[in-house]
N, C-alpha and C positions, 0 to 999 in steps of 0.2 A: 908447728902450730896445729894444735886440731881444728876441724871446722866442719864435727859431726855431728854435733846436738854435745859436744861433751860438757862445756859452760853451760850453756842453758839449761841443762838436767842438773849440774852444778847447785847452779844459782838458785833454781827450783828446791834444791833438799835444805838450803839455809834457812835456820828458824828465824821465825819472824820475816820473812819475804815472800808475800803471796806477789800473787800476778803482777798487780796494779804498782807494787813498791819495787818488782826489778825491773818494769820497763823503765822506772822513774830513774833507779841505780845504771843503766843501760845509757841511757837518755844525758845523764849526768860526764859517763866514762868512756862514752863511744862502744861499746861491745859489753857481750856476756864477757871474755874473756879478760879484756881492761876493768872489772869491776874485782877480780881476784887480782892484779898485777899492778892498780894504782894506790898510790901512798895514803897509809894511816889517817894523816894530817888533811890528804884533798877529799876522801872519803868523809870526814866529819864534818868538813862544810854546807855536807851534802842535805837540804830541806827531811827531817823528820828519821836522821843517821843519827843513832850513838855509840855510845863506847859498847852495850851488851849488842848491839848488830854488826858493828866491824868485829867482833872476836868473832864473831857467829860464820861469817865470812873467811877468817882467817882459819875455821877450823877443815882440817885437812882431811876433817873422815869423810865431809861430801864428797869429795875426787876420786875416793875409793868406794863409796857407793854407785859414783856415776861412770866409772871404769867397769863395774859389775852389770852395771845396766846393759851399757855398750856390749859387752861381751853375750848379754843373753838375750839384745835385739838381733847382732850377727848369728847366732846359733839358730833362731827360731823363724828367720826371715821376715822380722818385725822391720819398718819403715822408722824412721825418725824424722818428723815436720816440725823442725823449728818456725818461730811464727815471722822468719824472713825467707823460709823456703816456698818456693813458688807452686808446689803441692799443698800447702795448708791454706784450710779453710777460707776464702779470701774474705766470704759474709763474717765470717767470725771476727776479722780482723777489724771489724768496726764496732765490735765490743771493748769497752774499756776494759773490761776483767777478764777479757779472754787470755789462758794461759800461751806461756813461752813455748813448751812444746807440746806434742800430741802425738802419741804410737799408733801407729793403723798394722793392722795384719790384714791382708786381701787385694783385691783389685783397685776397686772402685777410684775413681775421679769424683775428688771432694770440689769441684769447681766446674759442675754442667750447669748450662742455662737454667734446671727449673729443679728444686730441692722441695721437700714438702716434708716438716715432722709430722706424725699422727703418733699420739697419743691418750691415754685413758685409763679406767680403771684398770685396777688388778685381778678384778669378781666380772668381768663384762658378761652380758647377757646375750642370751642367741642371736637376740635381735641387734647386741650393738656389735656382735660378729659380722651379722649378715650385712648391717652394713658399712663395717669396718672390709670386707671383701669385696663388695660391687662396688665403693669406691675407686679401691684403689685396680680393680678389674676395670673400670673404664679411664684408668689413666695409661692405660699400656700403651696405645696410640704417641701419645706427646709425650714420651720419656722422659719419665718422672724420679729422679733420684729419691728414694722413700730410706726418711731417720725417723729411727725411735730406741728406745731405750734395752732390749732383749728383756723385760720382764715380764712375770707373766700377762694377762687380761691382753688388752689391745695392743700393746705393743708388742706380743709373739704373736698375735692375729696378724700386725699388720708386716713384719718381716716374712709369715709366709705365703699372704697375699700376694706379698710384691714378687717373693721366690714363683711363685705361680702363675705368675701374668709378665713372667723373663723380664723383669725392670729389678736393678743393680737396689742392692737395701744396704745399709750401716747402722751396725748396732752401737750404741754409745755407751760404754761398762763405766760403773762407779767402783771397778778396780782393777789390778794389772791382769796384763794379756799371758802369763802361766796357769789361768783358771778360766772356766767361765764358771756364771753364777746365773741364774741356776743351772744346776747341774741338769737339769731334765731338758734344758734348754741346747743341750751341745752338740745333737744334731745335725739341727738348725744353726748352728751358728758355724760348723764347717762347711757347711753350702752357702753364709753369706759369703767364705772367704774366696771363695771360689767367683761369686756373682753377687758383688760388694765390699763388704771388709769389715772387720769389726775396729772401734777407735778408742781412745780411751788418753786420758791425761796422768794416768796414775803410773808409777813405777810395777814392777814383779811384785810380788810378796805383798803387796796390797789386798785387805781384804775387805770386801761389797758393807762394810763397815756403814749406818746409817747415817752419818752425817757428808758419806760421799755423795748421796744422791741426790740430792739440791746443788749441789758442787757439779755434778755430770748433767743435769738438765739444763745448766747454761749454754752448754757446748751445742744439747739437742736443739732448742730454741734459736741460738747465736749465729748455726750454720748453715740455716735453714731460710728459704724466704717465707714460709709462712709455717704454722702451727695451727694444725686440724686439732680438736677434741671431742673424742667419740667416748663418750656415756662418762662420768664424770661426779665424786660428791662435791660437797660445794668447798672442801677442802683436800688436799693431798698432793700427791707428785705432779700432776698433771695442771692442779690450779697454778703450781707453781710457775713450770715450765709455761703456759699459758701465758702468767704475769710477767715473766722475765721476756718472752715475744714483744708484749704490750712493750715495755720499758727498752727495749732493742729499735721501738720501730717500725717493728714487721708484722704481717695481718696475722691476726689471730682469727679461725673458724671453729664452728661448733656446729653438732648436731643435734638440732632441739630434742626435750622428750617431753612426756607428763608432767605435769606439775610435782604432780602426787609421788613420782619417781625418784627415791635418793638418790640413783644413779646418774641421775639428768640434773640435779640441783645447779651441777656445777656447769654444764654448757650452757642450762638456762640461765642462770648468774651473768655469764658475760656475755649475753646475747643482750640482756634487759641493762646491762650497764654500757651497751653501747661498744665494749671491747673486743666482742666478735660480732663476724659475721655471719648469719645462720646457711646452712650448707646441709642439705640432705642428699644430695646425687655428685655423682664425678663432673656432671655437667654444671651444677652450682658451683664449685668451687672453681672449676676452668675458669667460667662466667666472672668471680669475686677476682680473681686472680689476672686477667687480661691473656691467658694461656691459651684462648681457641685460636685452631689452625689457621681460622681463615679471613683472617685478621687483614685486611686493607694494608700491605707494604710502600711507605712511603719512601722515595729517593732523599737521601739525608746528604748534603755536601760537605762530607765526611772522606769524600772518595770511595764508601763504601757505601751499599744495601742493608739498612739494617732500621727493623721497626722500632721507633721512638716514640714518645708522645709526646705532647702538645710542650709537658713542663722539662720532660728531658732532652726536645729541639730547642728551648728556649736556653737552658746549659751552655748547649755544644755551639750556639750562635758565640755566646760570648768568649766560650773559650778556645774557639777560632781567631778573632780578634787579638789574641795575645797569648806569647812563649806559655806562660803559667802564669796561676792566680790563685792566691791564697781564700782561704773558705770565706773569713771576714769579708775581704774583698768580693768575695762572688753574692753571698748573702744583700749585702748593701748594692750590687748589681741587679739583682733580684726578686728583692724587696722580700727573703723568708729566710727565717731564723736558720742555725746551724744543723739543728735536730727536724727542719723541714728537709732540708736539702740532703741530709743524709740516705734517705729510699733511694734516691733517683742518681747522686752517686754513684753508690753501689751497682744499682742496675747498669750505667753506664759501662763503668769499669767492665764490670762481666760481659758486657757487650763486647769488651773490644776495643770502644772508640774513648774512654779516657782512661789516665794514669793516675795514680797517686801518689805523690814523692812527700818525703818527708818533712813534718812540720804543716801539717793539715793541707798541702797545695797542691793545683790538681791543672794536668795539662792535656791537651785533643792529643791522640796520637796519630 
């Protein structure tokens, strides 16, 4: 039995199954691998299965593409994170359309207390360098895991701020890890692997093809607790990634500019729509973010030491009281919808002090 990413990369090359439809096919058969080994006839009862996706399923040449994979992750010393390996993304994993699996080449720990994507144009201006660098220069302190995308403008500003200021960066490719893209970019992108990693969802032979990058900004967004945008129009990669935060959950900030600024259209946009929060210094976003050091440590009766707030001790009351408790159930304990409770979650989990078992239920550990 394999149980190396080999299904899941598998299941990933069948047409017609993006993310969202093999958790569903998964979910349905118990495993990537019970979804290629159970019968014709159980597979078509399956909600939204038919005859052209079980052939699609039955065809053999994925196994031979994902044989290929395998052999040129072991060659290259690439990682494989299936999204039940305890190395992937955990914020990611509260994305509905976060993919099955993810290749990392490099060090980094996709799972430290404090993630931050920065983002922006591709043209940035000196000044949204300058402070696309004294940001993330006054995050060296509170060790800041810094995503963004390896393209040009602020996101090569901000992987080699972060190289700069020895805080771990991940670059997020919109193709496979036998390239990088750009080439002018490669460098830099051997030194994240060294102090970071670079990640990426796509197979080899993948190419930075433009419809993958709206596809790889879910990942920047998804794995992140929040999404900075430094100098920005009022549409493009960054709006996006931006709006997929918004839709994730997670704070979205921006750096105001002139009005008159095309550059700035797009930070002012969701600063004025309420979507961000405005952030001109490392100490503004610390501040937006609740990340200052010297933050008031409350005794939590958890058994452990660990800084809560007000709505994440009000959680771990309840789910002290009992084994586990499904979301519905904690919600209606609560009184806040499922898409409230989702932040604080997350935050917990990462803490340490809850678990999440399958079928939305969540236990103190």
């Amino acid at each position: 039995m394999k149980n190396n990413g080999f299904f899941e990369i598998s299941l990933s090359l069948v047409e017609g199954v993006g993310p969202i439809k093999a958790k569903n096919l998964i979910k349905h058969c118990g495993s990537a691998e019970a979804v290629f080994t159970e019968k014709r006839s159980v597979l078509l009862k399956i909600p939204e299965v038919g005859e052209k996706l079980v052939n699609a399923i039955n065809n053999q040449l994925v196994f031979q593409r994902a044989e290929q994979e395998l052999n040129f992750c072991d060659h290259e010393g690439i990682d494989i994170l299936t999204y039940q390996n305890g190395n992937f993304p955990k914020r990611l994993l509260h994305c509905p359309d976060h993919p099955l699996v993810l290749f990392r080449k490099g060090v980094a720990d996709l799972n430290p207390p404090k993630v931050i994507s920065i983002v922006g144009t591709r043209r940035v201006t000196t000044q949204g360098k300058k402070v696309c660098e004294e940001i993330i220069e006054g995050l060296q302190e509170s060790n800041v895991l810094i995503v963004s995308g390896l393209a040009f403008g602020v996101d090569i500003c901000a992987h080699s701020a972060a190289l700069n200021s020895n805080l771990e960066t991940v670059g997020v490719l919109a193709h496979g890890l036998d390239r990088i893209y750009p080439r002018e970019h490669s460098r830099i992108a051997r030194q994240m692997m060294d102090q970071g990693a670079l990640l990426t969802e796509f197979l080899s032979e993948t190419n930075p093809d433009r419809e993958n990058f709206p596809t790889r900004n879910r990942i920047v967004a998804g794995m992140s607790d929040a999404t900075l945008v430094i100098e920005s129009q009022k549409s493009g990669g960054a709006m996006i990634t931006a709006n997929l935060a918004f839709d994730y959950f997670r704070d979205v900030l921006a750096v105001p500019g002139r009005p008159d600024d095309v550059f700035s259209q797009g930070c002012n946009n969701l600063i004025r729509a309420n979507k961000a929060g405005l952030v001109a210094s490392a100490d503004d976003l610390l501040q937006a973010l609740n990340w200052k050091e010297n933050k008031r440590k409350k005794p939590v009766q958890t058994q452990l030491l660990v800084d809560l707030s007000d709505e994440e001790e009000q959680i771990m009351n309840i789910l002290k009281e009992t084994e586990k408790i499904s979301l519905d159930e904690l919600g209606i304990k609560v009184n806040k919808t499922m898409s409230q409770l989702a932040v604080p979650l997350l935050n917990l989990e990462l803490k340490g002090v809850v678990e999440a078992l399958p079928g939305k239920v969540y236990r103190s550990v």
